[in-house]
C-alpha positions in Angstrom: -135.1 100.5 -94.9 -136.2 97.9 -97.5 -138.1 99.1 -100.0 -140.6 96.1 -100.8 -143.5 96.1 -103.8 -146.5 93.3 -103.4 -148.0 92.5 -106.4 -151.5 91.2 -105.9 -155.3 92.3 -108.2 -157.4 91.2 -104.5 -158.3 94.9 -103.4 -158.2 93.9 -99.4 -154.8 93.2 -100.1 -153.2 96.5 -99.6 -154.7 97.2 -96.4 -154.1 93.8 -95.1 -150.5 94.2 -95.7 -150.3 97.4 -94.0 -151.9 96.3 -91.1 -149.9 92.9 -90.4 -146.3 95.0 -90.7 -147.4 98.1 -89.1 -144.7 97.7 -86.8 -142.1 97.6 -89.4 -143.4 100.5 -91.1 -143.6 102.2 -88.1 -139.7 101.4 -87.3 -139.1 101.9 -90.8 -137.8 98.6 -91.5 -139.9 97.8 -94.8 -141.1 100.5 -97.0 -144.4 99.0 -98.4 -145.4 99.7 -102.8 -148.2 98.1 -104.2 -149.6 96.8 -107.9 -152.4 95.6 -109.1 -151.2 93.6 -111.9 -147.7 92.7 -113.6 -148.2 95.9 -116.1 -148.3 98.2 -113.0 -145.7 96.0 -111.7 -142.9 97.1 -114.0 -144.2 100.3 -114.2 -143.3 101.0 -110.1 -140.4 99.0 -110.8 -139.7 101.9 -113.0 -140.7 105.0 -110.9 -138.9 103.4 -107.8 -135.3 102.5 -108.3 -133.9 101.3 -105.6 -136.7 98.4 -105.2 -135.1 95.0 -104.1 -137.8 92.7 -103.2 -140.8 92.3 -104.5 -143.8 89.3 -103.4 -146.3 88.5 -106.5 -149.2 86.3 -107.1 -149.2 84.2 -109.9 -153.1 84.5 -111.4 -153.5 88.3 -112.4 -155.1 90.0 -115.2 -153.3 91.6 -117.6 -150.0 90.2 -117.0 -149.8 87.3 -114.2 -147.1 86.7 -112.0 -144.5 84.5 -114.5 -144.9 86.8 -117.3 -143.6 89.3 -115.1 -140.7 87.1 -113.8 -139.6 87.2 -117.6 -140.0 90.6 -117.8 -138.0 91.5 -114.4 -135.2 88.8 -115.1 -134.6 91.0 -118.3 -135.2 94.8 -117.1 -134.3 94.1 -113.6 -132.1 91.6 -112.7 -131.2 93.1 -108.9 -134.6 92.7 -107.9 -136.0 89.5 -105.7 -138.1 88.1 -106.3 -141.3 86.5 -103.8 -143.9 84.6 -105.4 -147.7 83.3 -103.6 -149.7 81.0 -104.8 -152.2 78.6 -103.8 -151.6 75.3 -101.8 -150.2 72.4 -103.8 -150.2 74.6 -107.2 -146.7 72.9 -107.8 -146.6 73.8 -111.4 -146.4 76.8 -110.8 -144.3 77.4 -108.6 -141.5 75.1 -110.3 -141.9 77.6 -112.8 -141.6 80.2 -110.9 -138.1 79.2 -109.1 -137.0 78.4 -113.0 -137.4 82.2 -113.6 -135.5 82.9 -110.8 -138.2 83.6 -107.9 -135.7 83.1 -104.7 -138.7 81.6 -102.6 -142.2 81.2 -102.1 -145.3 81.2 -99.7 -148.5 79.5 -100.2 -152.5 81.1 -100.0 -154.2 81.6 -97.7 -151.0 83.5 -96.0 -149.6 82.8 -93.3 -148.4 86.0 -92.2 -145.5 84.5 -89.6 -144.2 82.3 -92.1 -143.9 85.6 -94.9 -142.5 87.6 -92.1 -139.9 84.8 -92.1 -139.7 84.6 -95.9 -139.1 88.6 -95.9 -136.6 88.5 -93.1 -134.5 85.8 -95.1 -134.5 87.1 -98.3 -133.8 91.2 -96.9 -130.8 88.7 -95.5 -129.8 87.7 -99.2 -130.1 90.8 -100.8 -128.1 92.6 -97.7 -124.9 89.8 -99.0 -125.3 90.7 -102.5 -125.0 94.5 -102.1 -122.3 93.9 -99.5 -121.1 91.3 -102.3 -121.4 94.3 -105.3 -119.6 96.7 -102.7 -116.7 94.4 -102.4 -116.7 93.6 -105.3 -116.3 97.2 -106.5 -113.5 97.7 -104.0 -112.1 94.7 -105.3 -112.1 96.2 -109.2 -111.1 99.5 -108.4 -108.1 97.4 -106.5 -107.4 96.1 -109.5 -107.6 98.9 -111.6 -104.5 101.1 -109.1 -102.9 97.6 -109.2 -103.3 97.9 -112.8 -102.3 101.6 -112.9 -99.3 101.0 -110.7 -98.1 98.4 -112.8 -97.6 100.5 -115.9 -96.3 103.0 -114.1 -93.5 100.6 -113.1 -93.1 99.5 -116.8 -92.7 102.5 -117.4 -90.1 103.1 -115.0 -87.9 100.6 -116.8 -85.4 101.7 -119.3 -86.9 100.5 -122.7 -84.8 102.6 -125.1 -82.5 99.3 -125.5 -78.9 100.1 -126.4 -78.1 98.1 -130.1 -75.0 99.7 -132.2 -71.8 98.8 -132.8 -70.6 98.6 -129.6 -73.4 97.2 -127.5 -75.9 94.6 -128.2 -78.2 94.8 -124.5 -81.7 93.6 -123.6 -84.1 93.5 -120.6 -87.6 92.3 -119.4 -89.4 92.2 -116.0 -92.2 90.1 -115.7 -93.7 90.4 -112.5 -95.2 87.1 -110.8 -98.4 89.8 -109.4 -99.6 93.0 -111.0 -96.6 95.3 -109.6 -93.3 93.2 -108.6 -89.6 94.2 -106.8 -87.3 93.5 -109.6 -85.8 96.0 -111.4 -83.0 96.7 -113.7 -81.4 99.6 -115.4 -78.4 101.1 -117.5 -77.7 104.1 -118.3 -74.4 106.2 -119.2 -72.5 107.8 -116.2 -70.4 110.4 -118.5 -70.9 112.6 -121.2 -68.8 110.5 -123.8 -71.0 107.9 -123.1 -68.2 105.4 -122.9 -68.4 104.3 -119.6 -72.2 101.7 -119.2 -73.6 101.1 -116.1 -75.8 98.0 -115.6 -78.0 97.1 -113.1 -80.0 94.5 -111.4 -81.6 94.1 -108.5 -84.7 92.0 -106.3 -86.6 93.6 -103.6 -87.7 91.0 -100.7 -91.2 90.3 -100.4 -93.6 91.0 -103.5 -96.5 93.1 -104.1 -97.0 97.4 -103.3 -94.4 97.4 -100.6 -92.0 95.6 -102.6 -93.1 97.7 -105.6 -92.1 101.0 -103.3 -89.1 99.7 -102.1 -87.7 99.4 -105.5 -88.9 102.7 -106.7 -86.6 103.6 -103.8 -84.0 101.6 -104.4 -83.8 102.8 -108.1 -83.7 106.2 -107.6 -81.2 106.2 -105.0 -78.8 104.2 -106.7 -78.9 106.6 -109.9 -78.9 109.7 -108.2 -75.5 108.3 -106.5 -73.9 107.1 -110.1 -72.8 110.8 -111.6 -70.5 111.9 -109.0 -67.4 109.5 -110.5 -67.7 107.8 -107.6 -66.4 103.2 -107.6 -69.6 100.5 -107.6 -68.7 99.7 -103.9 -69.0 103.6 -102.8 -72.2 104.1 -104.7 -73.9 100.8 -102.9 -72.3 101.7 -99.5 -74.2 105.2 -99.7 -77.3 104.1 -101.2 -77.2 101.2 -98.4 -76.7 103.9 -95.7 -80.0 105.5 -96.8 -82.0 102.2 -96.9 -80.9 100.8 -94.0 -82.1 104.2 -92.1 -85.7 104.5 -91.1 -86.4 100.8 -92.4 -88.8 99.6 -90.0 -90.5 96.9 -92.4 -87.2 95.1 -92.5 -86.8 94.9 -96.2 -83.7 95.0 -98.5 -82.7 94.3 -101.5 -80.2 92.2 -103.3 -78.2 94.0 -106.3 -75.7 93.5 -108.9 -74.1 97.2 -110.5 -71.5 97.3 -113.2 -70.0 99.7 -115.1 -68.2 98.8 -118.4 -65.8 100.9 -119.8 -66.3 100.4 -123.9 -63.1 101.8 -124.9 -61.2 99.0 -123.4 -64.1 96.3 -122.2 -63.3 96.4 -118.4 -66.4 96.0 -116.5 -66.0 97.2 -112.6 -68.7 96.0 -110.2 -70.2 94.9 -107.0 -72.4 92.3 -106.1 -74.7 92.9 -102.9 -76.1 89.4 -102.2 -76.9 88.6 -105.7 -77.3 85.8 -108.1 -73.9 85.5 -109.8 -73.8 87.3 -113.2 -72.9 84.8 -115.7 -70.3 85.5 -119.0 -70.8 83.9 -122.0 -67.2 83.9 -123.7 -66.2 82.5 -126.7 -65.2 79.2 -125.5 -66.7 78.8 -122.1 -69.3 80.3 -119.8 -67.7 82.2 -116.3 -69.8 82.6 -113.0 -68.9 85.5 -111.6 -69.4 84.2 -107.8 -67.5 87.5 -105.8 -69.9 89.1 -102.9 -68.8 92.4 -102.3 -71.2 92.1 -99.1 -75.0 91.4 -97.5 -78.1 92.6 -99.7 -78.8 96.5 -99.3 -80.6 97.8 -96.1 -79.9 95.5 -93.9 -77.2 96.8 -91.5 -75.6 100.2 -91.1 -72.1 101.1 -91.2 -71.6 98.1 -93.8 -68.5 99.2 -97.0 -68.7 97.5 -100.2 -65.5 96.5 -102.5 -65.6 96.4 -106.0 -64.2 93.9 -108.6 -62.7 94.3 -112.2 -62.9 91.8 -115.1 -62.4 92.6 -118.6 -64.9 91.2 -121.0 -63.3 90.4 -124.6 -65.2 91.9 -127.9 -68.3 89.4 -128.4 -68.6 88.5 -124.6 -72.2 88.3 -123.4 -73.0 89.4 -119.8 -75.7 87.7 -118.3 -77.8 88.8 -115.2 -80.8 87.7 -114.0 -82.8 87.3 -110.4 -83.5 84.2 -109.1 -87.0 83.8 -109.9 -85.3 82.4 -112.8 -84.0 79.5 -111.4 -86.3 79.3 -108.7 -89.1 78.5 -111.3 -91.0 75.6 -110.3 -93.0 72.4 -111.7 -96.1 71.1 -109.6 -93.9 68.6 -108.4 -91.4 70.9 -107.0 -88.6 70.4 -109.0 -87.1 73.5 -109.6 -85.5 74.8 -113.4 -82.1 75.7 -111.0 -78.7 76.9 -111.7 -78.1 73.7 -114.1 -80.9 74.6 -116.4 -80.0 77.8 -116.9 -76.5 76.8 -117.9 -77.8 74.8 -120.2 -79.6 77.1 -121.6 -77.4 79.8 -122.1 -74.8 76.8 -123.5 -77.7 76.3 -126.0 -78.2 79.6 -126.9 -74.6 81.3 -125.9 -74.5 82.7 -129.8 -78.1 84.9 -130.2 -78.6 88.5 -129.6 -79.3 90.0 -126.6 -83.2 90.4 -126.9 -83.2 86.7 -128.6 -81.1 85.0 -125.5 -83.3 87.0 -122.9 -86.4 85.6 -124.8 -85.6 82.3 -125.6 -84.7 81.4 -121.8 -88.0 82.8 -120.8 -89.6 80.9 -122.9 -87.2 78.0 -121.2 -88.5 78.9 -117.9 -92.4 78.9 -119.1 -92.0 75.5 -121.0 -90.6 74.1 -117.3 -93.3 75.0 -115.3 -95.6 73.1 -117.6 -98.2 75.8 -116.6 -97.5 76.0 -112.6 -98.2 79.5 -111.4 -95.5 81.9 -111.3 -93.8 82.3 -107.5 -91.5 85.0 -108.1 -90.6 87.7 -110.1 -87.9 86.8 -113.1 -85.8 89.3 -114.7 -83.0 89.4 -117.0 -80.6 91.3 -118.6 -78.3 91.0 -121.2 -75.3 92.9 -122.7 -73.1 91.7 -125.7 -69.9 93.8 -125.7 -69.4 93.9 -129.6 -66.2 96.1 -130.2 -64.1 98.4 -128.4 -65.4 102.1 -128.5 -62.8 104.7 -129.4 -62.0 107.7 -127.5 
């Protein structure tokens, strides 16, 4: 029921009104309020809240019909407002649309043509409350998308390693509110000698992705204490994803573990970007696939390589949102412009080298939106740890 207030100082005008929309009283379709004069007006306005259209004449005592447009634009802006006035009083009414009247009707009334008037603006005000309903859903979207996202921030290892040993760095930025990047490190035994470094991207993008990675995460630490090789942790953890995976996802990975008393780095690569190694004369790809991305087939066993990185080496991982970044013509920054910039920059510290190519990436684009997730992460092996 739409709760409707006519404005109008002609005493007849009340019961005129009542009688012409009986029906719709009846049916309970309007809910009829009545003022004589702008003053009373506001003050209805004031005793009945939930108000939303409202039909005024323009020539009233005490406060006429555009005085009180100025005062409803101001004290309430959600009602509509209707205003009469007499035939070919153009002034007026120009004035009145300025002040935000949303239609009008001319005297003497003719009642079919209001009930017309009422019908199309009860329409209107329906799409704007449907509008400030969606648009509610829409910010308290935002706001779990906002919640989850620091949530997943804060899921990512931030307590960077820096001492006379190690020299590592990471960032995730997410190309929406939550992404399905990840990385990680952490130390598998007590001695804390032995490093393990991770990255990995989730297919798709968005909540799904988001969970899948949560997953992901969690199942690829809980799986990295038991002494077990790279290639044994991701054939277990790819066991469990592949199970029960009716959405189809997976997710590529890259897990090392580097040994600092001696710099040998074991690891396998499931369907990711190869790892790059800055050295002190030259930059190595690590290209080896130890097999698919996780969670895509069952019974699937993954091998594991060794390399052994020299004090001052710099590994390099990142996903390919990174070289997948894009201008508006479609050229993309590619595998070339990242070795280029890691040439560039082979010498700075982790955090520096991680920054310094995302700022690369972002001077690319030349302002074209972000597509993908890009993460990085780098580790500078800086001396050998002793047992």
């Amino acid at each position: 029921m739409t709760k409707i207030l006519i404005v109008d100082d002609e005493p007849d005008v009340e019961i005129l009104m009542k009688q012409k929309f009986r029906r719709q009283i009846r049916e309970k379709q309007f809910s009829l309020f009545f003022a004589q004069n702008g003053v009373q007006a506001l003050e209805k306005l004031e005793e009945e809240a939930d108000i939303r259209l409202l039909i005024s004449d323009i020539n009233m005592p005490e406060m006429d019909g555009l005085t009180l447009l100025k005062n409803m634009s101001e004290r309430f802006p959600e009602v509509i407002p209707i205003i009469v006035s007499a035939y070919g009083d153009m002034n007026n009414i120009r004035q009145a649309m300025n002040l935000g009247a949303f239609d009008f009707v001319t005297k003497p009334i003719n009642f079919e043509d209001l009930t017309i008037t009422i019908q199309k603006t009860i329409s209107h005000i329906q799409h704007l409350i449907e509008s400030e309903q969606t648009k509610g859903k829409l910010e308290g979207i935002l706001h779990e998308l906002n919640v989850a996202s620091e949530i997943q921030q804060s899921i990512l290892p931030r307590d960077f390693i820096k001492d006379d040993n190690i020299d590592l760095y990471a960032k995730m930025t997410a190309a929406k509110a939550i992404g399905g990047d990840f990385y990680d490190f952490f130390w598998v035994d007590e001695q804390k000698t032995k490093l393990a470094v991770i990255i990995a991207d989730v297919s798709g993008k968005g909540v799904a992705a988001a969970l899948f990675m949560t997953v992901s995460r969690t199942l690829i630490r809980a799986n990295s204490f038991n002494e077990l090789k790279t290639g044994q942790i991701f054939t277990r953890v790819n066991e469990t994803l592949e199970k029960d995976n009716t959405n189809m996802m997976f997710v590529t990975a890259f897990y090392g573990i580097l040994d600092t008393t001696n710099g040998e780095l074991m690891y396998t690569n499931a369907g990711h970007n190869p790892p790059q190694i800055l050295r002190k004369d030259s930059i190595e790809s690590m290209t080896e696939q130890h097999g698919m991305a996780l969670g895509v087939m069952p019974d699937l066993t993954y091998e594991e390589h060794v390399i052994k990185l020299e004090e001052n080496d710099m590994l390099f991982l990142y996903t390919d949102g990174v070289t997948e970044a894009e201008t508006e013509n479609g050229s993309f920054y590619g595998d070339d412009g990242l070795a280029k910039g890691l040439e560039s920059n082979r010498n700075l510290a982790a955090s520096e080298l991680v920054n310094t190519i995302g700022s690369d990436v972002n001077t690319f684009a030349a302002g074209w939106p972000q597509s993908d997730d890009i993460t990085m992460l780098a580790m500078r092996f800086l001396a050998r740890k002793q047992n």
